[in-house]
C-alpha positions in Angstrom: 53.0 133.6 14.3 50.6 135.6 12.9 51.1 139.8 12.0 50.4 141.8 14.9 47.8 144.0 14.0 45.8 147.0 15.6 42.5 144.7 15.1 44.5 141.6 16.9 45.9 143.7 19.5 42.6 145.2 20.4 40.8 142.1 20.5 43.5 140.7 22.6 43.0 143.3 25.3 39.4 143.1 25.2 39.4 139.1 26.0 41.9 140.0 28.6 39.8 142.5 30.2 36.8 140.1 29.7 38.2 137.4 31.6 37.4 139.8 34.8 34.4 141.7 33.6 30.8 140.1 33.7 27.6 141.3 33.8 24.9 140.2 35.9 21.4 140.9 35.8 21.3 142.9 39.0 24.6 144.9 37.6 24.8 144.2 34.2 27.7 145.1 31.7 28.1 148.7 29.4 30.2 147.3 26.4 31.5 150.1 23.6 32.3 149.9 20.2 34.2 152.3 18.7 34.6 152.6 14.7 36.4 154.8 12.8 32.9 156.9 11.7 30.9 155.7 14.6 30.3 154.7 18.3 27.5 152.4 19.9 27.5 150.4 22.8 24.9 148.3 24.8 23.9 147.2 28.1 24.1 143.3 28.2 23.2 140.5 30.6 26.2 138.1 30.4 24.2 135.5 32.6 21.4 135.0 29.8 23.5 136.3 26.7 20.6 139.2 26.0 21.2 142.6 25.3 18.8 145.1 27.2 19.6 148.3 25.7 21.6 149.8 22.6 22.1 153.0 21.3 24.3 153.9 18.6 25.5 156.9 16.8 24.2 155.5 13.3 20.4 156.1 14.8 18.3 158.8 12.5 16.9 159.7 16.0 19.9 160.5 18.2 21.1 163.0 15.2 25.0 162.5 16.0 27.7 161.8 14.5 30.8 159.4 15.9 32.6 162.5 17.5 32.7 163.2 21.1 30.0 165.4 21.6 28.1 162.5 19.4 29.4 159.8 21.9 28.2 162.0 24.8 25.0 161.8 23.2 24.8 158.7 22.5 26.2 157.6 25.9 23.1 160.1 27.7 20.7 158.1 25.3 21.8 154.8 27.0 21.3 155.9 29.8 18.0 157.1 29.6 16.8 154.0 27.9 18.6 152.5 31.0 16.8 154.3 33.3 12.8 152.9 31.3 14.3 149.6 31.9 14.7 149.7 35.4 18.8 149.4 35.4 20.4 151.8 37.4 24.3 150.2 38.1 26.4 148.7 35.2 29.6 147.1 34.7 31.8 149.6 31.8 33.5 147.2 29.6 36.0 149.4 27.5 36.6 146.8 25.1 39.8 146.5 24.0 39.9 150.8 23.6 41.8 153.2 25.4 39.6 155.0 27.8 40.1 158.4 26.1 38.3 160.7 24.0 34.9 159.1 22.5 34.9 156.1 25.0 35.5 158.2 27.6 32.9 160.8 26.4 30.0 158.3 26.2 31.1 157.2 30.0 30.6 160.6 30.5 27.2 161.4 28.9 25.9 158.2 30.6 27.5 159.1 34.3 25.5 162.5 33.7 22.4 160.5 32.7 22.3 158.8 35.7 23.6 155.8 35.0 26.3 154.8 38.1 29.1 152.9 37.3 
């Protein structure tokens, strides 16, 4: 059996909350990825495999760093690119992190956005 890692662990969590979680193109899935500097996440159409939206704390334009007031930013950026594309209701998909501190911060900034979820 192979070591038991925080990588394995995560990933393990995130295919089981996967096996519930799809997005649609009328409601369409908010997937986060948190690293140890930064946070991005993206707005993705399971049914065709596209992503409509990203945002990112490594932008030059969003001027934030991977911190929670940086993944409140980043989440209110989402949104608003969100909101030029027409999408107003998402699926959050966690992936695999607890929802706490910069996950939950970028929910957060997007709720605040608009974005409904």
């Amino acid at each position: 059996m192979a070591k038991k890692t925080r990588y394995t662990l995560r990933n393990a969590r995130h295919a089981r909350i996967r096996k519930s979680i799809s997005g649609t193109s009328e409601r369409p899935r908010l997937a986060v990825h948190r690293s140890l500097k930064h946070i991005s996440a993206q707005i993705i159409d399971d049914s065709t495999g596209h992503t409509l939206v990203a945002a990112s704390s490594v932008e030059k334009s969003l001027e934030s760093k991977g911190n929670i007031d940086g993944a409140k930013k980043v989440g209110a950026a989402l949104a608003e690119r969100a909101k030029e594309k027409g999408i107003a209701s998402v699926v959050f998909d966690r992936g695999g992190f607890k929802y706490h501190g910069r996950v939950a911060s970028l929910a957060e900034g997007a709720r605040e956005a608009g974005l409904e979820f």
